[in-house]
N, C-alpha and C positions, 0 to 999 in steps of 0.2 A: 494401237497401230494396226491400221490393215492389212489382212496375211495375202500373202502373191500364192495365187496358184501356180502350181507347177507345170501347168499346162501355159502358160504365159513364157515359162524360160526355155519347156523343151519343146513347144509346137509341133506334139504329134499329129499329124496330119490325118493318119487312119488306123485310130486305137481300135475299132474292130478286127485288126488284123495283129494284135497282140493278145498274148493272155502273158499273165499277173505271177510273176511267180514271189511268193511272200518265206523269204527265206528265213527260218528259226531253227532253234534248239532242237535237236534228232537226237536226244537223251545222251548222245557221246560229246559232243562239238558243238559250241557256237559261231554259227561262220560267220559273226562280227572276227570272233579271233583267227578264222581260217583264210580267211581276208586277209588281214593285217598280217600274218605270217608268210602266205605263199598262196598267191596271186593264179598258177594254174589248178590250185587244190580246188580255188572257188569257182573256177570254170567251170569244173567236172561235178560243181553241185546244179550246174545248168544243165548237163548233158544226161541225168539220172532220171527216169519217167516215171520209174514204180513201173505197175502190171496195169495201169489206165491209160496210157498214151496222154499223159494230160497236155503238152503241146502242141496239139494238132493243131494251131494257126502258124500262121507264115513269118510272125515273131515273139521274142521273150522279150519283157520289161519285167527286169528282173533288182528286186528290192533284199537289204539285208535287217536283219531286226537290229537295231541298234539297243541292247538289252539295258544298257547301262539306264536309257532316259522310256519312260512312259511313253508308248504310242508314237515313238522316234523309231525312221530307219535312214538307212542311209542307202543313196541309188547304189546300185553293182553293177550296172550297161544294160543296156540291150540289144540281142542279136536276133539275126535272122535263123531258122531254122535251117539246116542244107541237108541233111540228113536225118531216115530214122531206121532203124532197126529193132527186131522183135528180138532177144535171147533167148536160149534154150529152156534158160528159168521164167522166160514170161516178161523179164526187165524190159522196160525200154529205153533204148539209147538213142543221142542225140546229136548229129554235127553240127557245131553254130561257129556263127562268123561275126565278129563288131558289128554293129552300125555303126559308121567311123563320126556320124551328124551329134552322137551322145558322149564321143570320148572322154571328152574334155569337162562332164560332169561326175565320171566314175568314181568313187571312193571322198567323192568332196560334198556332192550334195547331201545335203539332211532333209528330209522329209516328213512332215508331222501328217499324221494317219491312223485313223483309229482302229487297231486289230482288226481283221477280218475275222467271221468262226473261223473253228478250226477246219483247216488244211491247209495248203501252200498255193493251190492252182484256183485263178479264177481270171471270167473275162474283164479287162483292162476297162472299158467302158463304164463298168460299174462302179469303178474306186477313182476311176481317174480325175475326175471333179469333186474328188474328197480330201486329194492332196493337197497343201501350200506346203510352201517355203520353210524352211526353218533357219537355215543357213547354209552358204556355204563357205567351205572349210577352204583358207589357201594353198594348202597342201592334202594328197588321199591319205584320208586314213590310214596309220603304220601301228595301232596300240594308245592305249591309255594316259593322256598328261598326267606327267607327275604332278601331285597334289600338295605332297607334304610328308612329311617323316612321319608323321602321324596320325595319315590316313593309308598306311599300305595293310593292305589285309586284302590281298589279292591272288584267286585261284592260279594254278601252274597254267592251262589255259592262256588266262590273262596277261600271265607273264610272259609266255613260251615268244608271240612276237615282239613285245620289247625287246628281250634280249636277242632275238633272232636278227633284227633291223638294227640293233647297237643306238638304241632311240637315245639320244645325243642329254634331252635334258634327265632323261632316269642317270646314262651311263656317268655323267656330269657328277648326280650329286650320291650316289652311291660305290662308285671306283677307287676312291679311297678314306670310304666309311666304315670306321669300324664299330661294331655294336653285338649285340647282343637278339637274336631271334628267335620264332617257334614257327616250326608247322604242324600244321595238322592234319590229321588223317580223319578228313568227313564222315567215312564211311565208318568207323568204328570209333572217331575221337580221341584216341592215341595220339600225343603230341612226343614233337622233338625238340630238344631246345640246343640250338648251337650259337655259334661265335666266330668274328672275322677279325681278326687283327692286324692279318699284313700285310703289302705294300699298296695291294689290289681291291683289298675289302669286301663289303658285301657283292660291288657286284662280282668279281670274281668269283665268291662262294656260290652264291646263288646262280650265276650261268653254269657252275659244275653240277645244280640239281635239273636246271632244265635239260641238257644236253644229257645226262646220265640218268637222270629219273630219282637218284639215290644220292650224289654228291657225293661218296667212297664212304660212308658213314655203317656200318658191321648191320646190324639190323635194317636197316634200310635197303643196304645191298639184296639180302638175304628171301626181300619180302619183292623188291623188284623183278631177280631171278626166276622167283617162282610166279609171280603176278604182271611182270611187262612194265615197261615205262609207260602205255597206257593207264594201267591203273595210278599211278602220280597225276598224269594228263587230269583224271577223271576225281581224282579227290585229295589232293593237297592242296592246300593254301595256305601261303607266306604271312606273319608281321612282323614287326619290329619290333620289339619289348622295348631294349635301350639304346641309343646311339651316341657315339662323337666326332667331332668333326674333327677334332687335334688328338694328337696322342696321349693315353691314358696310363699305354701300360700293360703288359699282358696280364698280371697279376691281377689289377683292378678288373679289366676282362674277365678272367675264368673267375673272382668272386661273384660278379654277378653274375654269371651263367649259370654255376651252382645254388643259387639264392632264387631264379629260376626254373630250375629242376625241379627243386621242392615246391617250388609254388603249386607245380601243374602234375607235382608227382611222375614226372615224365621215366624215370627210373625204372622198371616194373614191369607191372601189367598193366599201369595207365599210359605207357609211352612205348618208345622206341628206343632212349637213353641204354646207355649200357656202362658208365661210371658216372 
Protein backbone atom coordinates (compact mmCIF):
# COMPACT_ATOMS: atom_id res chain seq x y z
CA UNK A 1 0.00 0.00 0.00
CA UNK A 2 1.06 3.45 -0.75
CA UNK A 3 2.31 5.55 2.34
CA UNK A 4 0.35 9.31 2.60
CA UNK A 5 2.81 11.76 3.36
CA UNK A 6 2.19 13.73 5.99
CA UNK A 7 2.54 16.80 4.32
CA UNK A 8 -0.77 15.73 2.46
CA UNK A 9 -2.92 15.68 6.04
CA UNK A 10 -1.13 18.70 7.72
CA UNK A 11 -0.56 21.24 4.61
CA UNK A 12 2.25 23.20 6.01
CA UNK A 13 2.24 25.96 4.08
CA UNK A 14 5.85 27.49 5.02
CA UNK A 15 7.94 24.72 6.57
CA UNK A 16 10.95 27.26 6.30
CA UNK A 17 9.60 28.88 9.05
CA UNK A 18 9.63 25.88 11.37
CA UNK A 19 12.44 23.87 12.96
CA UNK A 20 12.06 20.13 13.96
CA UNK A 21 12.10 19.43 17.29
CA UNK A 22 12.83 15.48 17.50
CA UNK A 23 11.89 14.66 21.12
CA UNK A 24 13.76 11.42 22.93
CA UNK A 25 15.10 9.77 25.82
CA UNK A 26 17.42 12.77 28.09
CA UNK A 27 18.77 9.52 30.12
CA UNK A 28 15.98 10.49 32.91
CA UNK A 29 12.38 10.56 31.04
CA UNK A 30 10.78 9.24 27.99
CA UNK A 31 8.33 11.85 26.98
CA UNK A 32 6.49 9.28 25.02
CA UNK A 33 5.53 8.59 28.93
CA UNK A 34 5.79 12.37 30.03
CA UNK A 35 3.08 12.89 27.46
CA UNK A 36 0.91 10.29 28.43
CA UNK A 37 1.15 11.34 32.08
CA UNK A 38 0.81 15.15 32.22
CA UNK A 39 0.23 17.18 29.23
CA UNK A 40 1.97 20.58 30.50
CA UNK A 41 5.20 18.55 31.65
CA UNK A 42 5.51 18.09 27.80
CA UNK A 43 5.02 21.57 26.90
CA UNK A 44 7.88 22.68 29.03
CA UNK A 45 10.00 20.09 27.04
CA UNK A 46 9.15 22.84 24.04
CA UNK A 47 10.01 25.79 26.06
CA UNK A 48 13.77 24.27 27.09
CA UNK A 49 16.67 25.67 24.33
CA UNK A 50 19.86 24.50 26.02
CA UNK A 51 22.70 27.30 25.58
CA UNK A 52 22.14 27.22 21.46
CA UNK A 53 18.94 29.10 20.98
CA UNK A 54 17.92 26.17 18.75
CA UNK A 55 14.51 27.82 18.03
CA UNK A 56 15.21 30.85 16.43
CA UNK A 57 12.28 30.33 13.62
CA UNK A 58 8.93 31.75 13.94
CA UNK A 59 7.74 27.89 14.70
CA UNK A 60 8.06 24.44 16.48
CA UNK A 61 6.82 21.19 14.72
CA UNK A 62 7.35 19.31 17.42
CA UNK A 63 7.68 15.26 17.26
CA UNK A 64 7.74 12.58 20.18
CA UNK A 65 9.85 9.27 19.73
CA UNK A 66 7.38 6.70 20.07
CA UNK A 67 10.22 4.18 21.57
CA UNK A 68 8.03 1.25 21.71
CA UNK A 69 7.94 0.90 17.44
CA UNK A 70 11.25 1.47 15.29
CA UNK A 71 11.50 4.74 13.49
CA UNK A 72 7.82 5.61 15.02
CA UNK A 73 6.78 9.03 16.59
CA UNK A 74 4.05 10.29 17.32
CA UNK A 75 3.16 14.35 16.49
CA UNK A 76 3.19 16.55 19.96
CA UNK A 77 1.76 20.21 18.06
CA UNK A 78 3.02 22.77 16.88
CA UNK A 79 3.44 26.28 18.13
CA UNK A 80 4.49 29.54 17.40
CA UNK A 81 7.47 31.00 19.11
CA UNK A 82 6.21 34.30 21.45
CA UNK A 83 8.89 34.54 23.41
CA UNK A 84 12.68 34.16 24.11
CA UNK A 85 14.80 34.70 26.97
CA UNK A 86 18.55 34.11 27.73
CA UNK A 87 19.01 32.85 31.77
CA UNK A 88 21.65 33.68 34.05
CA UNK A 89 22.96 30.01 33.35
CA UNK A 90 23.14 30.59 29.52
CA UNK A 91 19.54 28.35 29.17
CA UNK A 92 17.26 29.37 26.88
CA UNK A 93 13.71 29.86 27.25
CA UNK A 94 10.74 29.84 25.22
CA UNK A 95 7.01 31.31 25.12
CA UNK A 96 4.78 29.26 22.73
CA UNK A 97 1.30 29.29 21.75
CA UNK A 98 -0.82 26.38 19.65
CA UNK A 99 -1.35 26.49 16.20
CA UNK A 100 -4.89 25.77 16.79
CA UNK A 101 -4.88 24.57 12.48
CA UNK A 102 -2.82 21.14 14.19
CA UNK A 103 -4.81 20.54 17.31
CA UNK A 104 -6.79 18.14 16.25
CA UNK A 105 -3.72 15.87 15.35
CA UNK A 106 -1.78 16.21 18.71
CA UNK A 107 -1.12 12.99 20.51
CA UNK A 108 -3.01 10.76 17.63
CA UNK A 109 -0.96 11.04 14.85
CA UNK A 110 1.88 8.36 14.21
CA UNK A 111 4.50 9.19 11.99
CA UNK A 112 6.98 6.77 10.37
CA UNK A 113 10.51 8.59 10.03
CA UNK A 114 13.76 7.46 10.04
CA UNK A 115 15.97 8.84 13.10
CA UNK A 116 17.63 11.88 12.40
CA UNK A 117 21.68 12.00 13.90
CA UNK A 118 21.87 12.78 16.83
CA UNK A 119 20.30 15.90 18.44
CA UNK A 120 16.82 17.09 18.65
CA UNK A 121 16.89 20.45 16.61
CA UNK A 122 16.69 20.60 12.93
CA UNK A 123 15.24 22.61 9.88
CA UNK A 124 11.63 21.19 9.08
CA UNK A 125 12.24 21.29 5.34
CA UNK A 126 14.80 18.70 5.50
CA UNK A 127 12.58 15.85 7.00
CA UNK A 128 9.40 17.01 6.07
CA UNK A 129 9.17 15.08 2.75
CA UNK A 130 10.52 12.08 4.70
CA UNK A 131 7.40 11.69 6.77
CA UNK A 132 4.24 9.45 5.87
CA UNK A 133 1.39 8.36 7.73
CA UNK A 134 1.45 5.53 9.85
CA UNK A 135 -1.86 5.93 11.61
CA UNK A 136 -3.89 7.77 13.33
CA UNK A 137 -4.98 6.96 16.74
CA UNK A 138 -8.95 7.71 17.66
CA UNK A 139 -8.15 8.84 20.72
CA UNK A 140 -4.40 10.84 22.12
CA UNK A 141 -2.32 8.90 23.42
CA UNK A 142 -2.85 8.20 27.37
CA UNK A 143 -0.09 4.87 27.88
CA UNK A 144 0.46 1.55 26.82
CA UNK A 145 -2.66 -1.09 25.62
CA UNK A 146 -2.75 -3.80 27.64
CA UNK A 147 -1.47 -6.79 25.78
CA UNK A 148 -1.95 -9.58 28.05
CA UNK A 149 -1.06 -11.14 31.43
CA UNK A 150 1.70 -12.31 30.02
CA UNK A 151 3.42 -9.64 28.38
CA UNK A 152 3.62 -7.10 31.37
CA UNK A 153 7.34 -6.45 32.06
CA UNK A 154 7.07 -2.97 32.13
CA UNK A 155 9.23 0.03 33.49
CA UNK A 156 7.68 2.32 36.47
CA UNK A 157 7.94 5.05 33.73
CA UNK A 158 5.58 3.05 31.61
CA UNK A 159 3.44 2.43 34.17
CA UNK A 160 3.39 5.74 36.17
CA UNK A 161 0.73 7.11 33.27
CA UNK A 162 -1.54 4.26 33.08
CA UNK A 163 -2.22 4.33 36.41
CA UNK A 164 -2.05 8.25 36.59
CA UNK A 165 -5.11 8.37 33.63
CA UNK A 166 -6.96 5.03 35.49
CA UNK A 167 -6.52 3.62 31.59
CA UNK A 168 -9.85 1.73 31.73
CA UNK A 169 -8.65 -1.48 29.84
CA UNK A 170 -5.29 -2.06 32.44
CA UNK A 171 -7.57 -0.85 35.51
CA UNK A 172 -10.41 -3.42 34.01
CA UNK A 173 -8.28 -6.39 34.01
CA UNK A 174 -5.95 -5.90 36.91
CA UNK A 175 -8.40 -4.37 39.96
CA UNK A 176 -9.37 -7.50 41.06
CA UNK A 177 -6.48 -9.75 40.13
CA UNK A 178 -4.77 -11.39 42.42
CA UNK A 179 -1.33 -12.85 41.69
CA UNK A 180 1.90 -13.21 42.41
CA UNK A 181 4.75 -10.48 41.14
CA UNK A 182 8.59 -9.24 40.99
CA UNK A 183 10.30 -6.16 40.45
CA UNK A 184 13.38 -5.30 39.76
CA UNK A 185 15.89 -3.19 40.49
CA UNK A 186 17.88 -2.50 36.87
CA UNK A 187 20.45 -0.81 38.28
CA UNK A 188 21.86 -3.37 40.68
CA UNK A 189 19.23 -6.54 39.72
CA UNK A 190 17.80 -6.99 43.22
CA UNK A 191 14.48 -8.33 42.86
CA UNK A 192 11.24 -8.07 45.01
CA UNK A 193 8.81 -10.67 44.87
CA UNK A 194 5.33 -9.75 46.28
CA UNK A 195 1.47 -10.66 46.26
CA UNK A 196 -2.12 -9.19 45.92
CA UNK A 197 -5.07 -10.81 47.28
CA UNK A 198 -7.67 -8.56 48.23
CA UNK A 199 -10.56 -6.95 47.31
CA UNK A 200 -8.55 -4.30 44.95
CA UNK A 201 -5.65 -6.62 43.69
CA UNK A 202 -2.74 -5.78 41.65
CA UNK A 203 -3.92 -2.90 40.59
CA UNK A 204 -4.31 -1.35 43.92
CA UNK A 205 -0.92 -2.73 44.91
CA UNK A 206 0.86 -1.66 42.11
CA UNK A 207 -0.77 2.17 42.15
CA UNK A 208 0.64 2.10 45.86
CA UNK A 209 4.30 1.66 44.13
CA UNK A 210 3.71 4.34 41.63
CA UNK A 211 2.38 7.02 43.85
CA UNK A 212 5.00 6.07 46.78
CA UNK A 213 7.99 4.71 44.84
CA UNK A 214 8.15 1.83 47.65
CA UNK A 215 4.52 0.47 48.08
CA UNK A 216 5.15 0.43 52.30
CA UNK A 217 7.32 -2.66 51.64
CA UNK A 218 10.53 -2.23 54.89
CA UNK A 219 13.53 -2.32 52.31
CA UNK A 220 12.02 -0.53 49.68
CA UNK A 221 10.94 2.26 52.03
CA UNK A 222 14.41 2.42 53.31
CA UNK A 223 16.10 2.66 49.85
CA UNK A 224 13.46 5.22 48.46
CA UNK A 225 14.19 7.56 51.77
CA UNK A 226 17.53 7.65 50.94
CA UNK A 227 17.44 7.51 47.05
CA UNK A 228 13.94 9.46 45.90
CA UNK A 229 11.08 8.11 44.11
CA UNK A 230 13.03 9.22 41.24
CA UNK A 231 15.21 6.48 41.51
CA UNK A 232 12.02 3.77 41.09
CA UNK A 233 11.04 6.27 38.11
CA UNK A 234 14.48 5.38 36.80
CA UNK A 235 14.97 1.57 37.42
CA UNK A 236 12.26 -0.62 38.45
CA UNK A 237 10.19 -2.61 36.37
CA UNK A 238 7.08 -4.74 37.03
CA UNK A 239 5.98 -8.52 35.88
CA UNK A 240 3.72 -10.93 36.76
CA UNK A 241 4.95 -14.34 37.71
CA UNK A 242 1.47 -15.86 38.50
CA UNK A 243 -2.06 -14.78 38.40
CA UNK A 244 -6.10 -15.57 38.93
CA UNK A 245 -8.84 -14.36 37.85
CA UNK A 246 -11.13 -16.06 40.74
CA UNK A 247 -10.23 -16.61 44.20
CA UNK A 248 -7.47 -19.03 45.20
CA UNK A 249 -6.94 -18.41 48.71
CA UNK A 250 -4.54 -16.60 50.51
CA UNK A 251 -2.66 -19.68 51.47
CA UNK A 252 -2.21 -20.73 47.88
CA UNK A 253 -1.05 -16.98 47.41
CA UNK A 254 1.74 -16.84 49.99
CA UNK A 255 2.92 -20.50 48.75
CA UNK A 256 3.60 -19.37 45.69
CA UNK A 257 5.06 -16.16 46.59
CA UNK A 258 7.61 -18.02 48.76
CA UNK A 259 8.35 -20.75 45.83
CA UNK A 260 9.20 -17.32 44.28
CA UNK A 261 11.51 -15.89 46.50
CA UNK A 262 13.69 -18.75 46.25
CA UNK A 263 13.57 -18.79 42.76
CA UNK A 264 15.14 -15.25 42.41
CA UNK A 265 16.87 -15.66 45.90
CA UNK A 266 15.06 -12.28 46.38
CA UNK A 267 15.75 -12.90 50.51
CA UNK A 268 19.30 -11.44 50.96
CA UNK A 269 21.72 -9.89 49.13
CA UNK A 270 20.02 -10.82 45.78
CA UNK A 271 16.82 -8.90 46.81
CA UNK A 272 14.94 -6.65 48.78
CA UNK A 273 12.75 -9.43 50.52
CA UNK A 274 12.93 -9.35 54.20
CA UNK A 275 10.95 -12.94 55.29
Amino acid sequence: MKSIPVQKILNIVNPTEFKLHTARYNGVKNPLDVYAHDKDKWRGWNTWGGKKNIYNRKYIFSLIDFYKETDMWLFGGAFAVTSKRRQKNGVFRYGIKDLKEYTDYVGRLKIKMQKPRRGRSFVLENHLDEMTVSEILKEPYSGEAFLGYDRINHSFSMLEPIFHNENADWKIRLEHLQGVYVITDTKNGKKYVGSAYGSDGIWARWRSYIKTGHGGNKSLVQLIKKEGVAYARSNFQFSLLECWATPVGKEVIDSRETHWKKVFLSRGKFGYNEN
